[in-house]
Structure formats: structure tokens, C-alpha cells
C-alpha positions as CSV (number, residue, x, y, z in Angstrom):
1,X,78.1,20.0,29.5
2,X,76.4,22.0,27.1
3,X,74.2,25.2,27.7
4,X,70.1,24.7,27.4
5,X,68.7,26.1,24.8
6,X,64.9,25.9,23.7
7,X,62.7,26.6,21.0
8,X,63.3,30.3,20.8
9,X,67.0,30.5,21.8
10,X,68.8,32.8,19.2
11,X,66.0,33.9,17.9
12,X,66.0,37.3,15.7
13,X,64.2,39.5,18.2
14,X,61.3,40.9,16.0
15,X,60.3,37.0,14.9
16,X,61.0,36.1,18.7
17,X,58.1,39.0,19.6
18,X,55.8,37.7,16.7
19,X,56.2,34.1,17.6
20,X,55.3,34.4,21.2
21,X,52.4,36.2,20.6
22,X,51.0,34.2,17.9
23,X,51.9,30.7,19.8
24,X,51.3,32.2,23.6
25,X,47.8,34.5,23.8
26,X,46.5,34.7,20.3
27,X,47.0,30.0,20.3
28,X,45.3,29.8,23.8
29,X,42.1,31.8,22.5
30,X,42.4,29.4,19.9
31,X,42.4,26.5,22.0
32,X,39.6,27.8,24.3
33,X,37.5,28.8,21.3
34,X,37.9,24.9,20.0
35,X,36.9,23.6,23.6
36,X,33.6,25.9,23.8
37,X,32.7,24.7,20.5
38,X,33.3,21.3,20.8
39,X,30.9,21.3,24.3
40,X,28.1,22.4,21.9
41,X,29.2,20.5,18.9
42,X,28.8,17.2,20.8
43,X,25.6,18.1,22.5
44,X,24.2,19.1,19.0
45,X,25.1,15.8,17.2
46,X,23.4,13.9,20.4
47,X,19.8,15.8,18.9
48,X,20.3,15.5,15.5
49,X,19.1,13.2,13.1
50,X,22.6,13.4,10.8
51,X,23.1,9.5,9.4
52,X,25.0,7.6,12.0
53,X,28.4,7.2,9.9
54,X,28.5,11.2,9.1
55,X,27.4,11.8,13.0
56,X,30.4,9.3,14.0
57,X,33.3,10.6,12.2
58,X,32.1,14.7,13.2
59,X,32.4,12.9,17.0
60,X,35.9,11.4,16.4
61,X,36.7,14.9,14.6
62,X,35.6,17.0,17.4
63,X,38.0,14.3,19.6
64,X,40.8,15.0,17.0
65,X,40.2,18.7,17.5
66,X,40.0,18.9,21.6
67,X,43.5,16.5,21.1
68,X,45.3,19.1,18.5
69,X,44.5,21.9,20.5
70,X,45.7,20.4,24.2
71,X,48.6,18.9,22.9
72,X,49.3,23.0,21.3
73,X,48.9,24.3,24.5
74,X,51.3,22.0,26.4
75,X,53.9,22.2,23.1
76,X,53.5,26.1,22.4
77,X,51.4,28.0,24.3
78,X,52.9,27.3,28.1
79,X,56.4,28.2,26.7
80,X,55.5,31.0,24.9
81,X,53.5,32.6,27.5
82,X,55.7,32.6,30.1
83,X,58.4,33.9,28.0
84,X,56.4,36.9,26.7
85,X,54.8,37.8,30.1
86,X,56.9,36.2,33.0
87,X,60.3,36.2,31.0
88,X,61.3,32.4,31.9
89,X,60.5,29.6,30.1
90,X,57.6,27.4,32.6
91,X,58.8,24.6,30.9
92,X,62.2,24.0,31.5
93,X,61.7,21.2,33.9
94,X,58.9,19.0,31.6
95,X,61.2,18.7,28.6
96,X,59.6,15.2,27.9
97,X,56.2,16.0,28.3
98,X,57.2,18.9,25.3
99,X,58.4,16.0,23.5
100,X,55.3,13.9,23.7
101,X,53.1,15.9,22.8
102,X,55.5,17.1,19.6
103,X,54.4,14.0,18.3
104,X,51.2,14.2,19.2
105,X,50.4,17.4,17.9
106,X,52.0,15.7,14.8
107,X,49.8,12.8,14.7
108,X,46.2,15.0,16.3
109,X,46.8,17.2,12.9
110,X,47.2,14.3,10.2
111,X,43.8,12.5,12.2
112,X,42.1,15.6,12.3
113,X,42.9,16.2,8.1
114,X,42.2,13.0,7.4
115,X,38.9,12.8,8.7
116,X,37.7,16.2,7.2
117,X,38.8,14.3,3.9
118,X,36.3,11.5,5.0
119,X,33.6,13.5,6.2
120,X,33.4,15.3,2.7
121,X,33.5,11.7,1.1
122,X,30.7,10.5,3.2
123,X,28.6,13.9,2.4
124,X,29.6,12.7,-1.5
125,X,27.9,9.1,-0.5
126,X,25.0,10.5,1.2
127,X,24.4,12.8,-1.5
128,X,24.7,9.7,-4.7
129,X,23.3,7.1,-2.5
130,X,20.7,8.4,-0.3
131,X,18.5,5.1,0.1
132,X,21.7,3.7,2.2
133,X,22.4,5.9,4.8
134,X,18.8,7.0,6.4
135,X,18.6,9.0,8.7
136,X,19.0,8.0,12.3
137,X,15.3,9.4,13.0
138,X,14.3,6.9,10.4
139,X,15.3,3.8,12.2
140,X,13.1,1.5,13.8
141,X,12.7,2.2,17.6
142,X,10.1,0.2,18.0
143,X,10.0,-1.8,21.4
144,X,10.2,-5.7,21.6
145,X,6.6,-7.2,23.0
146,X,6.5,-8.1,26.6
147,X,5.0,-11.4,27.3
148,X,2.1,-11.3,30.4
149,X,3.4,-13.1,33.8
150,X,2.2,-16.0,34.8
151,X,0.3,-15.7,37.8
152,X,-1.2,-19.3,38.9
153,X,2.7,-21.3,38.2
154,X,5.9,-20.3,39.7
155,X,7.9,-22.4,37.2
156,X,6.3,-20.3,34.3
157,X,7.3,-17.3,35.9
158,X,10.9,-18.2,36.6
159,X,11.0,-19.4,32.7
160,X,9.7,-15.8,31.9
161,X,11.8,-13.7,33.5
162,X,14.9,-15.9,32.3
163,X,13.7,-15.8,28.7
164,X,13.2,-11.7,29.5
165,X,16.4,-11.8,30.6
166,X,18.3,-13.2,27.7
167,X,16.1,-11.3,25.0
168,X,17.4,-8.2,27.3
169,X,20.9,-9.4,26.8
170,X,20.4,-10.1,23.4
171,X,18.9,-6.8,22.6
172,X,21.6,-4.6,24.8
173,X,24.5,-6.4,22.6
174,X,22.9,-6.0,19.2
175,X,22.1,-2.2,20.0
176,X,25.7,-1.8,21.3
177,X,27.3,-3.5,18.0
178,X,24.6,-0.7,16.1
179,X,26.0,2.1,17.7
180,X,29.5,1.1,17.8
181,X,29.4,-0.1,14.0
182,X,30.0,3.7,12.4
183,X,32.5,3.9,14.6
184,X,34.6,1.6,12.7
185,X,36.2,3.2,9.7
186,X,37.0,6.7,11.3
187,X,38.8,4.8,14.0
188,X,40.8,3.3,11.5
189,X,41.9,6.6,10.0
190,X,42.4,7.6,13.4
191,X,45.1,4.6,13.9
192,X,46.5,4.9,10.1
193,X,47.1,8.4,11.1
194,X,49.3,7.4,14.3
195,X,50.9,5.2,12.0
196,X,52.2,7.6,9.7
197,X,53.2,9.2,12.8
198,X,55.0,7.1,14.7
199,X,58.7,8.3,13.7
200,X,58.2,12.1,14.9
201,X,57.8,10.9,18.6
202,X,61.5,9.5,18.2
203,X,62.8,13.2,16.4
204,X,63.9,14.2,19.6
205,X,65.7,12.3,22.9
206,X,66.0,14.1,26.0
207,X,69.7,15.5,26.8
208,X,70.9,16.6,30.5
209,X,72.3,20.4,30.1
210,X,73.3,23.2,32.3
211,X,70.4,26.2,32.6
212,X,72.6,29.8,32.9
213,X,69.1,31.7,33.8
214,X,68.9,29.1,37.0
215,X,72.3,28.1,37.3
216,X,71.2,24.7,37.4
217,X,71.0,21.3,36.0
218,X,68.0,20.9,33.5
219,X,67.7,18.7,30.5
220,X,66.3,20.0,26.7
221,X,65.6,18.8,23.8
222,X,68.2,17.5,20.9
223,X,67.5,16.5,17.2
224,X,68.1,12.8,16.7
225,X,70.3,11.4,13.6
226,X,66.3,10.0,12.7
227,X,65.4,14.1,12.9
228,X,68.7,15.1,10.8
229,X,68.6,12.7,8.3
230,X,67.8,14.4,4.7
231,X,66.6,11.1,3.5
232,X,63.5,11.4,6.7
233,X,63.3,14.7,5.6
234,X,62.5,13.8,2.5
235,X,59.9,11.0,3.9
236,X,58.5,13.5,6.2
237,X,57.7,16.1,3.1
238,X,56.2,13.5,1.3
239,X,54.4,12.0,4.3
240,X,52.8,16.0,4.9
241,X,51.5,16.2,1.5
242,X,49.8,12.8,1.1
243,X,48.4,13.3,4.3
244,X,47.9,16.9,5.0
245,X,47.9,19.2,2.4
246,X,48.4,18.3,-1.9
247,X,46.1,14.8,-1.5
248,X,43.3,16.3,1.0
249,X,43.1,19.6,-0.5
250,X,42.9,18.2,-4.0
251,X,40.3,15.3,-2.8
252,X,38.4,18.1,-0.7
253,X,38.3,20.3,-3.3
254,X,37.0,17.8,-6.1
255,X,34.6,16.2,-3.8
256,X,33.1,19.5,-2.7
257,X,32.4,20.7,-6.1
258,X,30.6,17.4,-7.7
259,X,28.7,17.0,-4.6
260,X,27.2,20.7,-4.7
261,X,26.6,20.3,-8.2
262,X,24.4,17.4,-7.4
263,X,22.7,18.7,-4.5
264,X,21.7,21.9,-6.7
265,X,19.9,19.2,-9.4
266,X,18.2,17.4,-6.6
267,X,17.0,20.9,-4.7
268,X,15.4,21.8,-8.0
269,X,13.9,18.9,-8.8
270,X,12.6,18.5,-5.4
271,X,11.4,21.9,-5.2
272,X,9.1,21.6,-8.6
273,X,8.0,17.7,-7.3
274,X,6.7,19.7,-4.1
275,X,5.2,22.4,-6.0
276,X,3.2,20.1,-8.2
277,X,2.1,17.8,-5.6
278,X,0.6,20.7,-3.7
279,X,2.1,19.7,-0.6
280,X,2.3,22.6,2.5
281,X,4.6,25.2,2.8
282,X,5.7,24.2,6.4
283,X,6.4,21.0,4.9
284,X,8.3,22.1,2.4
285,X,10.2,24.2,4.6
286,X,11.0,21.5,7.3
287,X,12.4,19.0,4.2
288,X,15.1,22.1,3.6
289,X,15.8,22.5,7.0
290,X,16.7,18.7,7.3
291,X,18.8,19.1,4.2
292,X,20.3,22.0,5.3
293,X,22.1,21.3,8.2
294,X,24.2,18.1,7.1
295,X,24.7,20.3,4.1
296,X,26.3,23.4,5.8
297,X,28.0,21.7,8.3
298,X,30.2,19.3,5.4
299,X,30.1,22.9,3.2
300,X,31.4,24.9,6.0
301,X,34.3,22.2,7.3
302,X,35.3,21.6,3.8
303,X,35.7,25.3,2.5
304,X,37.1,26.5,5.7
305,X,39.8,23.6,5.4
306,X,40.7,24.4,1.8
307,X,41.5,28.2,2.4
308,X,43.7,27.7,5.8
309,X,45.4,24.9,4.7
310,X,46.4,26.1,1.0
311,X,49.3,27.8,2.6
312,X,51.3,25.1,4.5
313,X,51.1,23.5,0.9
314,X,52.8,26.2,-0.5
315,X,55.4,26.2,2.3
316,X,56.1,22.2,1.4
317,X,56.5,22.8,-2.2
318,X,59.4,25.5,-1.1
319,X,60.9,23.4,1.6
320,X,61.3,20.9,-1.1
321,X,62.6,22.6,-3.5
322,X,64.8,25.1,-1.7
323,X,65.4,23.4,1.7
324,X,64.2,25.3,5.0
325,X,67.8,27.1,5.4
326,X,66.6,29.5,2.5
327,X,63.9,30.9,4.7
328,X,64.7,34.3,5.6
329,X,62.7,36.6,8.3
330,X,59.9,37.0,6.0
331,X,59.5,33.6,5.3
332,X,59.4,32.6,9.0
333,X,56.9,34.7,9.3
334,X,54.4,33.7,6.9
335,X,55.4,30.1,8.4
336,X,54.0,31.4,12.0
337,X,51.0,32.4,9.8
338,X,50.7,29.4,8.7
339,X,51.0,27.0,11.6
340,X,48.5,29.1,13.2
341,X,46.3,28.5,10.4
342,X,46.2,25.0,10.9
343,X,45.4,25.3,14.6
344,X,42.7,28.0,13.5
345,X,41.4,25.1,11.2
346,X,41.0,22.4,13.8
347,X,39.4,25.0,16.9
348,X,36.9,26.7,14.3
349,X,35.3,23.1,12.8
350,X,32.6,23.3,15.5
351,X,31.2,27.0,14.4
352,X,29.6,24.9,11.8
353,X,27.0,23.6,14.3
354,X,26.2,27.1,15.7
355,X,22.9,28.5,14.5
356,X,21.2,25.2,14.3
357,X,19.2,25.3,17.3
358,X,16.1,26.3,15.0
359,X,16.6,23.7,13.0
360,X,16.6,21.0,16.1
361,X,13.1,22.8,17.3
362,X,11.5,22.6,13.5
363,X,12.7,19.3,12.3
């Protein structure tokens, strides 16, 4: 039977130190920071008056977000931690739990890339086509008319409260279809993006080995033929740079650029249509404030995405053309860099709804 060995067995001992700081302590602030924001990111999109589709997919992202992170913790962070403070891996009896959530941490990071893509496409919709996505303070609340009971004949009031009834019914499913409606499309890039994912859960099996630290029986985890295979390799590259880096980035990029050119026009042109109409300051004010905030949050998201995801793109284009045995300590490092970067992406979306309070009291 064959020794265990684990993620950072045989490691060169400088890249061991830099690794289990940067996936143990430095991840977990990470992860808590995500958490925190995510509690106030959901309690601000519950106030404000963001259109329904933009306010459904920033829900699912802050879900994608809260999933990324936990699914680091248990696949890094535990491991890493215990190694760099305890000296012993806490992990070495819940091998399969480390390979669930491999995959995923695999599949939370495509979802979570995919629907920043979609979030800075819908802020490019909103933007060209205002009139069809009003905003959810626009919709019509108002209530449907009670009818007056019946007081002289019990068989009018039994017929009233069973027509009340139904229109109840009626009105409770049609209001839950409406709310569940935006829902739609950023579920399905939720379930395209386990789709793409569904081969890394099956990168690794389980193997029984012997642990020297414990002088016991333990089990690890082993590459599969599926894992090894240079043709899957080649899959998987491609799969990364449709779905993570070359295709968002580019779309992000694009997107972000036409949209804040036309937001500039329509500022200006609101700004002198304002001016000539003589309408209030405070009116004025409160329009930019409601323009604003939808604005900065797709602005912030899409920026921040851009800069910390530029360098796993650069990492792909090398593993492609050089193969990952041609990374050297230096390289490995800048890798660490980088796969921190992307779990920096994913815990720092929800900074974009700090400040806002202001906003919520003046609109």
C-alpha cells in the first residue's frame, strides 16, 4: 500500500510557506469578507428599486459568491491552516468531502464568471432599452377592490368569501410567477455552468493509503485516467477560457465600454433637458442618485473583474503553449497570486453595494 500524500506533499519549502499562507489566513479573511458583504448585499437589493432581472441575477451572484468561498474554505483553507499552525493536515480523514467540493469550487467559479458577464449585458440592455425594464418602484402595487359583505343573506356571504378566496389564490400565483420570472435566465447559467462542470467532480477517486505521521490507515486523493488524459487537458483549457477568462473578459470589457459611452450621451442630454425645463435641484439630484447606483454597482463588478481575472488568462495562454511542467518556482508563485485573485474577485463583488445607504434614504 502506498504512502498518503496530499496537496502539499514534496513541496519546495519556500512555495510550501507562501502557499499556506495565501490559501490558510490570508483565503479565510477572504471568505469572511465575502460572507459580511453578502449579509448587506442582500439586505440592500431587498430596498432598492434596481429592475427585477438586474436585482435577480446580483441575488444568484451573491449565492455564487457565498458557494465559491465555502467550498475554498473546505478545499484550501482547513488544510492549509492546520498545516501552517498545528503542523498536521485536519483533513486527512474527509478526503471525499475535499473532493466534492474540488468540483464545486470548479463549477461556483465558472457560475460566478458567468453571471458577471450577464450582469454587464443586462446593464447594456437597461442602458439601450430603458422603456423595458422599469424599475421595480415603478410597478403597479395597487390593491384589487374588496367587495362589501352581505349582511341580510348567508348564501351571498358564503359566495363572497369563496369568490375572495379564489381571486386570493389567483392573485398569490400570478405574483409568485412575477417574482420568480427574472429568476429564470440566471438559473440557467447557473445549470449551464454545472454542466460544463460536471467532468472535474470525476478528476479524482478516492484511494485507501497508509498515513506515516499517524501510522494508520487513511485514504487520499489520486488523478483519474479522465484527470491525466492530455486530450481533457486540452478540453479543460479550452473549457477555462470560453468560460472564465478570453470570452468574459473580452465580452466584459466591450460591453463596459459601449455602455459608458452611452450613459455619458444620455447624462448630458438629461442634464441640459433638466436645466431648460427649470425643474428643482433636489430633483435633479435624486434622478442621479437613482442612476447612480445601478450604474456603480455594474461599473464596479465589471472593472474589478477585468483586472483580477487578466492574469489567470495569461497563465492559460502559457499552460497551452508550454504545458504546466515548464512552470518553475516563480511561476508557481504568480499562480498562487492568481488563484487568490480569483477568490478576491468573487468575496469583494458585494463592496459595490457599500455606501449606498444615502441613496436608499434620498431616492
Amino acid at each position: 500500500m502506498e504512502n498518503c500524500t496530499y496537496r502539499y506533499t514534496g513541496m519546495n519549502e519556500s512555495l510550501k510557506m507562501f502557499s499556506l499562507w495565501m490559501d490558510g489566513p490570508v483565503t479565510i479573511a477572504a471568505v469572511v469578507l465575502a460572507l459580511v458583504g453578502a449579509h448587506f448585499a442582500v439586505r440592500f437589493l431587498a430596498r432598492a428599486a434596481i429592475s427585477r432581472e438586474l436585482t435577480a441575477s446580483l441575488y444568484l451572484l451573491c449565492i455564487s459568491d457565498c458557494g465559491l468561498m465555502l467550498s475554498v474554505f473546505f478545499f484550501y483553507s482547513i488544510e492549509a491552516t492546520g498545516l501552517l499552525l498545528l503542523n498536521e493536515n485536519l483533513m486527512w480523514q474527509s478526503q471525499p468531502t475535499v473532493r466534492i467540493m474540488h468540483g464545486i469550487a470548479s463549477f461556483a467559479t465558472t457560475a460566478s464568471t458567468l453571471l458577471v458577464t450577464y450582469v454587464t449585458f443586462q446593464r447594456f440592455l437597461v442602458v439601450h432599452f430603458p422603456l423595458r425594464y422599469i424599475s421595480i418602484a415603478q410597478w403597479d402595487t395597487r390593491k384589487t377592490p374588496s367587495r362589501k359583505l352581505s349582511t341580510t343573506v348567508e348564501d351571498d356571504s358564503r359566495q363572497f368569501f369563496t369568490e375572495r378566496a379564489t381571486i386570493a389564490r389567483s392573485v398569490d400565483s400570478s405574483t409568485l410567477r412575477k417574482k420568480l420570472r427574472p429568476f429564470a435566465v440566471p438559473s440557467m447559467v447557473i445549470l449551464c455552468s454545472l454542466a460544463l462542470n460536471i467532468s472535474v467532480f470525476f478528476e479524482f477517486t478516492v484511494s485507501e493509503c497508509f498515513n506515516v505521521e499517524r501510522n494508520a490507515l487513511s485514504t487520499h486523493l489520486k488523478p483519474t485516467d479522465l484527470r491525466n488524459s492530455k486530450t481533457y487537458s486540452g478540453y479543460r483549457a479550452v473549457i477555462m477560457m470560453v468560460s472564465q477568462t478570453i470570452a468574459p473578459i473580452s465580452m466584459i470589457t466591450l460591453l463596459t465600454i459601449i455602455t459608458e459611452y452611452h450613459v455619458h450621451k444620455c447624462l448630458q442630454q438629461r442634464k441640459r433637458l433638466f436645466e431648460n425645463q427649470h425643474r428643482l435641484r433636489s430633483v435633479v439630484l435624486s434622478e442621479q442618485l437613482k442612476e447612480r447606483v445601478s450604474r456603480t454597482v455594474s461599473i464596479f463588478i465589471a472593472i474589478k473583474f477585468i483586472i483580477l481575472r487578466s492574469l489567470p488568462l495569461f497563465f492559460d495562454l502559457y499552460e497551452i503553449t508550454h504545458g504546466i511542467e515548464a512552470f518553475g518556482f516563480t511561476m508557481s508563485i504568480l499562480v498562487r497570486i492568481s488563484d487568490f485573485a480569483v477568490v478576491l474577485n468573487s468575496a469583494t463583488n458585494s463592496l459595490a453595494y457599500f455606501g449606498k445607504r444615502r441613496w436608499l434614504e434620498k431616492r
